[in-house]
Each structure stands twice: as structure tokens, then as C-alpha cells.
C-alpha positions as a Markdown table, in Angstrom:
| # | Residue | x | y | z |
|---|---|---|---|---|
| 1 | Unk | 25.9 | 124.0 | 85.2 |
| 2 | Unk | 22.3 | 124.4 | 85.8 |
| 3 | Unk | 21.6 | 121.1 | 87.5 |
| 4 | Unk | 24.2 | 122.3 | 90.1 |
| 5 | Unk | 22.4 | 125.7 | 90.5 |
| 6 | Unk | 19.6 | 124.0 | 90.9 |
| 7 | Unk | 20.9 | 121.1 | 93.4 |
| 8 | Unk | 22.6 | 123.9 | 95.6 |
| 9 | Unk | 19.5 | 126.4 | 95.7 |
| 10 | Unk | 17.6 | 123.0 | 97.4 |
| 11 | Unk | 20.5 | 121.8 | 99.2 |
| 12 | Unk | 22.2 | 124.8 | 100.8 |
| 13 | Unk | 21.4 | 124.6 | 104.5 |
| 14 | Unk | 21.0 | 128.2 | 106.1 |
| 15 | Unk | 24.0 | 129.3 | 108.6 |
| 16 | Unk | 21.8 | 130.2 | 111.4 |
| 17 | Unk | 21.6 | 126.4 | 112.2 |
| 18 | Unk | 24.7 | 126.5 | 114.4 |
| 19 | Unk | 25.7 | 123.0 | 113.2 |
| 20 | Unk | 28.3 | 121.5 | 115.6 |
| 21 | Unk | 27.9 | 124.5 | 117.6 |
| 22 | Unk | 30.6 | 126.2 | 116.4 |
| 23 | Unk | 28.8 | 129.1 | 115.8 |
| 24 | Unk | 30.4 | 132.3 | 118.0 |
| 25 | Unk | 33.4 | 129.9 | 119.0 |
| 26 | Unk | 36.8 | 130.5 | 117.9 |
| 27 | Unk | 38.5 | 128.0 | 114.5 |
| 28 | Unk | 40.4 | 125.0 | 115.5 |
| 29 | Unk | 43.6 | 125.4 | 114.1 |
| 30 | Unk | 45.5 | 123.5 | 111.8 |
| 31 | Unk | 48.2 | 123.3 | 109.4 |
| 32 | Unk | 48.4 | 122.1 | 106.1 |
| 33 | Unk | 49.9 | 121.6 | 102.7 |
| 34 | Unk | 49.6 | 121.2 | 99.1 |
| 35 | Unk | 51.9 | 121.8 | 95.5 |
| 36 | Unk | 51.8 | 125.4 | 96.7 |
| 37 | Unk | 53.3 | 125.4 | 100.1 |
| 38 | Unk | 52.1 | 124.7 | 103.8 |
| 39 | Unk | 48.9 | 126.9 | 105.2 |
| 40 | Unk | 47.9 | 126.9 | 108.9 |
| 41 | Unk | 44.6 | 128.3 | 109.1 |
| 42 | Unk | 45.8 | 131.0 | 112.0 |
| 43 | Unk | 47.8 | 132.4 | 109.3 |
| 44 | Unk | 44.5 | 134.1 | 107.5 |
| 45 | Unk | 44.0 | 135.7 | 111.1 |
| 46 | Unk | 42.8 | 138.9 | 110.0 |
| 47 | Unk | 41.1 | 138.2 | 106.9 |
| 48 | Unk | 37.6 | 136.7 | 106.4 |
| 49 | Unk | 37.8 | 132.6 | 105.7 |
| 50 | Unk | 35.6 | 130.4 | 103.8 |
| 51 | Unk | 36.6 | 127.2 | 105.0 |
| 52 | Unk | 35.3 | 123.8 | 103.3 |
| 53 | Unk | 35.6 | 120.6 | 105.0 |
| 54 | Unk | 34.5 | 117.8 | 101.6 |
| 55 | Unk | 34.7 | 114.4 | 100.5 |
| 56 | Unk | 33.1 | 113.2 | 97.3 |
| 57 | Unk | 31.5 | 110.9 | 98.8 |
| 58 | Unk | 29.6 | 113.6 | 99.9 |
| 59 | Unk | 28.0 | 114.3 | 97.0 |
| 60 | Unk | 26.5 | 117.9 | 98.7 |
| 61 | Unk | 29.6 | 118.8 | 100.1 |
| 62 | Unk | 31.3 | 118.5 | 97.1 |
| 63 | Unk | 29.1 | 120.6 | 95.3 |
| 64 | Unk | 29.3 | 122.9 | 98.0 |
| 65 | Unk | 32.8 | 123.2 | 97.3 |
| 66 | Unk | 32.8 | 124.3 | 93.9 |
| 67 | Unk | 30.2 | 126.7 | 94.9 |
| 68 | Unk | 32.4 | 128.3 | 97.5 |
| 69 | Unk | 35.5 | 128.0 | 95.4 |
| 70 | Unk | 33.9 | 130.1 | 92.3 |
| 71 | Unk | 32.6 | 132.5 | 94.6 |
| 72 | Unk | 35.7 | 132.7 | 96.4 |
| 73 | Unk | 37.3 | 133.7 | 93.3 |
| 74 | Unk | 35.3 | 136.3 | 92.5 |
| 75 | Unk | 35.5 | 138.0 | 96.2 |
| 76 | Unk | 38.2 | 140.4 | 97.2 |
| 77 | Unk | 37.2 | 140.3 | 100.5 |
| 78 | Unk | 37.2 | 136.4 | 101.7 |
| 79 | Unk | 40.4 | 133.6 | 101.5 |
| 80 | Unk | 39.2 | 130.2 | 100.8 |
| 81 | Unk | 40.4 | 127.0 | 102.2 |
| 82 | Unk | 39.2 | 123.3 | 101.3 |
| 83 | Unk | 40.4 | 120.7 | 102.6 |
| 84 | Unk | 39.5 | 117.0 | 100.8 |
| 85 | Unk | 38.8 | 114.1 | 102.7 |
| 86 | Unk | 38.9 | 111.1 | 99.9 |
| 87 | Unk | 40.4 | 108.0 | 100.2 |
| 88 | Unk | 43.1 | 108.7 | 98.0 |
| 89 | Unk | 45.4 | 111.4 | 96.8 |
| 90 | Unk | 44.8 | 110.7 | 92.9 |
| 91 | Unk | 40.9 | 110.8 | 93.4 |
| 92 | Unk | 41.5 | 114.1 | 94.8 |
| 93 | Unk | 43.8 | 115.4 | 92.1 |
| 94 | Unk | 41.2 | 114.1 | 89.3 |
| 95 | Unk | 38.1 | 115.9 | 91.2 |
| 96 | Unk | 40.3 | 119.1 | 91.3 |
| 97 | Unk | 41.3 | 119.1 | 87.9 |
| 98 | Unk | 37.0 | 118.0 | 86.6 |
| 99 | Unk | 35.9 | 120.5 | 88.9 |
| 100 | Unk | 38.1 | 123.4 | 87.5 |
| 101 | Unk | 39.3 | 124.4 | 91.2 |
| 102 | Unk | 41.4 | 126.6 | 92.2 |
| 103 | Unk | 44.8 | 124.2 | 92.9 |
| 104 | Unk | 46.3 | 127.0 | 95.1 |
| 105 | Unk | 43.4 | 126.8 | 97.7 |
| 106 | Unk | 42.8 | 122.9 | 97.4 |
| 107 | Unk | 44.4 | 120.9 | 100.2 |
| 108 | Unk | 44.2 | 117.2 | 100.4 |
| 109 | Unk | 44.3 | 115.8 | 104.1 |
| 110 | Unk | 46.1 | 112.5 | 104.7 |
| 111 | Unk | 44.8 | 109.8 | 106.7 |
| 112 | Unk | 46.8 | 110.5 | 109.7 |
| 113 | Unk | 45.9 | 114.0 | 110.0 |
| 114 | Unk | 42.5 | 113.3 | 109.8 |
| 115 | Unk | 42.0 | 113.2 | 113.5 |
| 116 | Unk | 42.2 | 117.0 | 114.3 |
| 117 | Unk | 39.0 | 117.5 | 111.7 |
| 118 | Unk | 37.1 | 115.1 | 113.2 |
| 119 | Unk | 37.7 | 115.7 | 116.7 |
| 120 | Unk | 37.6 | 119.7 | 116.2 |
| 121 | Unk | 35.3 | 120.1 | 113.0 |
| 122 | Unk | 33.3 | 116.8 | 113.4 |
| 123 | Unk | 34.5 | 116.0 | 109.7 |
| 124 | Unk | 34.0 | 112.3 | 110.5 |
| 125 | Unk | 30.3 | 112.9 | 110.9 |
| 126 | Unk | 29.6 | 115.5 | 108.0 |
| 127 | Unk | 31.4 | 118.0 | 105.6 |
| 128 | Unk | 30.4 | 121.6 | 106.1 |
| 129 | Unk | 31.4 | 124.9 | 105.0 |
| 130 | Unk | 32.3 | 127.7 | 107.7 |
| 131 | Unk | 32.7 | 131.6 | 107.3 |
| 132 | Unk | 35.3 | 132.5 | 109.8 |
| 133 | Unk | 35.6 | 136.3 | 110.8 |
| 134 | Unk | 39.1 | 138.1 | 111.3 |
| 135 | Unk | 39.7 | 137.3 | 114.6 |
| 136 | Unk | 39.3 | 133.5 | 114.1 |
| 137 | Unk | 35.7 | 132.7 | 115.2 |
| 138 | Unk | 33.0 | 131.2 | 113.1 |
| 139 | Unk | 30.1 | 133.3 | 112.4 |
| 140 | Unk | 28.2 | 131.0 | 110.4 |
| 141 | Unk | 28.0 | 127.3 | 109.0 |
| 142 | Unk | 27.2 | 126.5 | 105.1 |
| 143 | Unk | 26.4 | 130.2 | 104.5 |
| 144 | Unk | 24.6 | 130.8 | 101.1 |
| 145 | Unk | 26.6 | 132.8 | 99.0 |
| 146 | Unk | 23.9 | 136.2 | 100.2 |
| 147 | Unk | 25.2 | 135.5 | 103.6 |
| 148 | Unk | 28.5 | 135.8 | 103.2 |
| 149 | Unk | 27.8 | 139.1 | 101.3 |
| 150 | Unk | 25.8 | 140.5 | 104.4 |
| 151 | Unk | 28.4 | 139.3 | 106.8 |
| 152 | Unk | 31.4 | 140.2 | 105.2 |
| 153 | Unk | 30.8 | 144.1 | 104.7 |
């Protein structure tokens, strides 16, 4: 647990970047499902949304994940939604169940959904994390976990 302290306290990229300028734009929507049911990401309209785009192949986006997810879990104030990118279904369910993730905010996307990511989110480039305000517009891009603190209040 300490390597990955230490891996995401060098790795973490600050949100200010504007990666993808999506920075002040409005969230692409989607929907999306899992065990739990079928999420579209307007539904959280309203509530503050840490979304994860990951692939473990992508070894920092994958430790972003868990990041987000355990501080997800401990916040009252921001829904989080990650959506996996690996080749295969099983792969997924065996990173979800190592990682000790949160199943009901774990989304796998298919192959042939993949196309709305990548040509919205630029998932076929790289995996990010985005904070998402109420109103549906990104206010920041792989926000450390002191970000999301400041921007959420």
C-alpha cells in the first residue's frame, strides 16, 4: 500500500493541465451498465462526478482508479464512475475483485461502445480521471485527491 502512495504522489498529474481541453466544457454523455443496473452519466446531473476512464494496461490509470475509488468512498459529497477499457470482461472482473473496488461503481465497456470514449473522452489515446461539477461540465482533469476537496465545497 505504500508503493502505491508513493507511485501516485509522483504520478498524479495536476488538473490545471486542461488535458483534452475539456476543461470548462460540458460531459459527453453516455450510458452504461454493469451487475447493478444501467447508469448514464446525465443521471448524476446535480451531484459532483469523479469520472475514471482505465485500462490495466495503463498501469497509472489503473492506480489512479483505486485512488479515486477509495476516496470516493470515503466522500459524501462526490459519485464515482469508472469505466474499464480491457480487452476482456474476465480481466476486468479479476482486477475488480484484487483491487477491492467498489462493484457498484465499476463499469466495464464493450468493444462496440468504445467509440463514444474515444471520440468524446479521447480514451483511445490515454485514460484520465475528470471531476465533473453539477451542472455537467468538467472542472478539472486527474485532480489530486486536495483538489477535489477545494473544488467540491
Amino acid at each position: 500500500m505504500a508503493t502505491l502512495a508513493v507511485v501516485m504522489l509522483f504520478t498524479s498529474a495536476s488538473s490545471n493541465n486542461g488535458k483534452g481541453g475539456l476543461v470548462g466544457k460540458v460531459a459527453g454523455d453516455f450510458t452504461i451498465s454493469n451487475a447493478d443496473g444501467v447508469m448514464s452519466l446525465s443521471q448524476l446531473r446535480g451531484k459532483y462526478v469523479l469520472l475514471t476512464l482505465w485500462s490495466s494496461a495503463d498501469v497509472v490509470s489503473r492506480l489512479d482508479n483505486i485512488r479515486c475509488d477509495r476516496y470516493a468512498s470515503t466522500s459524501e459529497n462526490v459519485v464515482p464512475m469508472s469505466v474499464n477499457f480491457d480487452r476482456s470482461k474476465l480481466l476486468f472482473d479479476e482486477l475488480v475483485a484484487a483491487d477491492s473496488l467498489n462493484t457498484s461503481t465499476q463499469y466495464y465497456c464493450e468493444r462496440q461502445d468504445r467509440s463514444i470514449f474515444e471520440q468524446k473522452w479521447g480514451a483511445n489515446q490515454q485514460y484520465n480521471s475528470y471531476l465533473i461539477n453539477p451542472s455537467g461540465t468538467v472542472i478539472a482533469v486527474n485532480p489530486t485527491n486536495q483538489e477535489i476537496n477545494r473544488l467540491v465545497k
